[in-house]
C-alpha positions in Angstrom: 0.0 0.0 0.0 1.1 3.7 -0.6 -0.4 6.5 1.3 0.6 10.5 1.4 -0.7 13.1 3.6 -1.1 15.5 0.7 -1.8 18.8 3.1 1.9 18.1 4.6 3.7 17.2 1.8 6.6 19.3 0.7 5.5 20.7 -2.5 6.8 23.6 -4.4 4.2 26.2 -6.1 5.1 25.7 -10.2 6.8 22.4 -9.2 3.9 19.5 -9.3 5.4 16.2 -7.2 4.6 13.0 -9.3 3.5 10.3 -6.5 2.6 7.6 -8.9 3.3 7.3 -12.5 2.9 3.3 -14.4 1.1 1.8 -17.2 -2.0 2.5 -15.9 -2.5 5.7 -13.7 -0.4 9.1 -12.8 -1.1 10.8 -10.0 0.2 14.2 -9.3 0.4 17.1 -5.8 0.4 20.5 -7.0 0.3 23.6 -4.5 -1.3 26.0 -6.1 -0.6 29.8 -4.3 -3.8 32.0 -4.6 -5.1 34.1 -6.8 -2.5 31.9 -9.4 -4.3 29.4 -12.2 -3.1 26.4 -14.2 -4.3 28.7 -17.3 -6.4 26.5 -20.2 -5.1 23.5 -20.7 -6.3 19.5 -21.0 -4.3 16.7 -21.2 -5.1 13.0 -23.6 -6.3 11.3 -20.3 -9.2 11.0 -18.7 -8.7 13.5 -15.5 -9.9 14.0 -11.9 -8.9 16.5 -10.2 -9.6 16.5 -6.0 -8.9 19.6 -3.7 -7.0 18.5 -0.6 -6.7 21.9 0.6 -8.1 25.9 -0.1 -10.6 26.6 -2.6 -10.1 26.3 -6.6 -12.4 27.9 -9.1 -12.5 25.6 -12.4 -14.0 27.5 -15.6 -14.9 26.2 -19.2 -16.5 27.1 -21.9 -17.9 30.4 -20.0 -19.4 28.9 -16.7 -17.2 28.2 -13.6 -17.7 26.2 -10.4 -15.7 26.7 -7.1 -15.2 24.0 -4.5 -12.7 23.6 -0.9 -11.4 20.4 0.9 -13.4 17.3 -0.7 -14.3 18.7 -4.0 -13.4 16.3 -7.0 -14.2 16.8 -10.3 -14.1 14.8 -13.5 -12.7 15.4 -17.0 -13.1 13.9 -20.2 -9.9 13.3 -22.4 -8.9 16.7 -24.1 -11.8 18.3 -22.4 -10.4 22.2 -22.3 -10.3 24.3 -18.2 -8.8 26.7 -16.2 -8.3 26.1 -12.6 -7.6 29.1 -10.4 -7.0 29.2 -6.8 -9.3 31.1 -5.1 -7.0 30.6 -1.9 -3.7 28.6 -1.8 -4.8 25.3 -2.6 -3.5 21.9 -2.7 -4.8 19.6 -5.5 -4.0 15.8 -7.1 -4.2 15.5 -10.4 -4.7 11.7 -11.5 -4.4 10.7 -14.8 -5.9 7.2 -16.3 -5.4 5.5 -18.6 -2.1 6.8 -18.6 -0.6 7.7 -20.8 -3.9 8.4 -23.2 -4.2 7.6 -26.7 -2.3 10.7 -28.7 0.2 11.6 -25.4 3.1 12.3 -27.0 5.0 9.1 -25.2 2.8 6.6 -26.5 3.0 7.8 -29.8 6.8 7.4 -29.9 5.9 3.8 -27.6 3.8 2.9 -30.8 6.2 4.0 -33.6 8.9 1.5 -31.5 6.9 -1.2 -31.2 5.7 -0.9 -35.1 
């Protein structure tokens, strides 16, 4: 079993901490200092995205949706946000299947084993 207390852990604003990363899953710590964003992005995985700590507004596609301690939320491969920290906010970021069809490393895994 692995465990991590994610409100304790050492983490670096702009420097996420991988906790997990195989053939299956990522899962990523990110502080997040307020009033700072992870401006639009997505990734090729399917995303969830849980707040461990402080409060995080999400926004896409013109609506938005704030949520504290507890809040997860769910994303579709390449589905387009902007998470903001409404106050400094600790987050994990897990990634499955990972990596997703069109990440850049399984494209290169592909072309390898072709």
């Amino acid at each position: 079993m692995e465990s991590w207390d994610i409100r304790s852990l050492d983490i670096e604003p702009r420097r996420p901490q991988v906790l997990r990363s195989d053939e299956e899953i990522r899962a990523i710590a990110i502080r997040l200092p307020g009033g700072e964003e992870l401006q639009e992005h997505q990734v090729h995985e399917r995303a969830y995205l849980l707040v461990a700590d402080g409060e995080i507004e999400i926004s896409q596609n013109g609506s938005s949706v704030t949520g504290g301690p507890g809040f997860l939320s769910h994303f579709e491969p390449n589905e387009r946000r902007t998470v903001r920290a409404l106050a400094d906010a600790r987050l994990v970021l897990v990634l499955a299947p990972w990596p997703g069809v069109g990440h850049p490393t399984r494209l290169a895994q592909d072309r390898a084993e072709a």
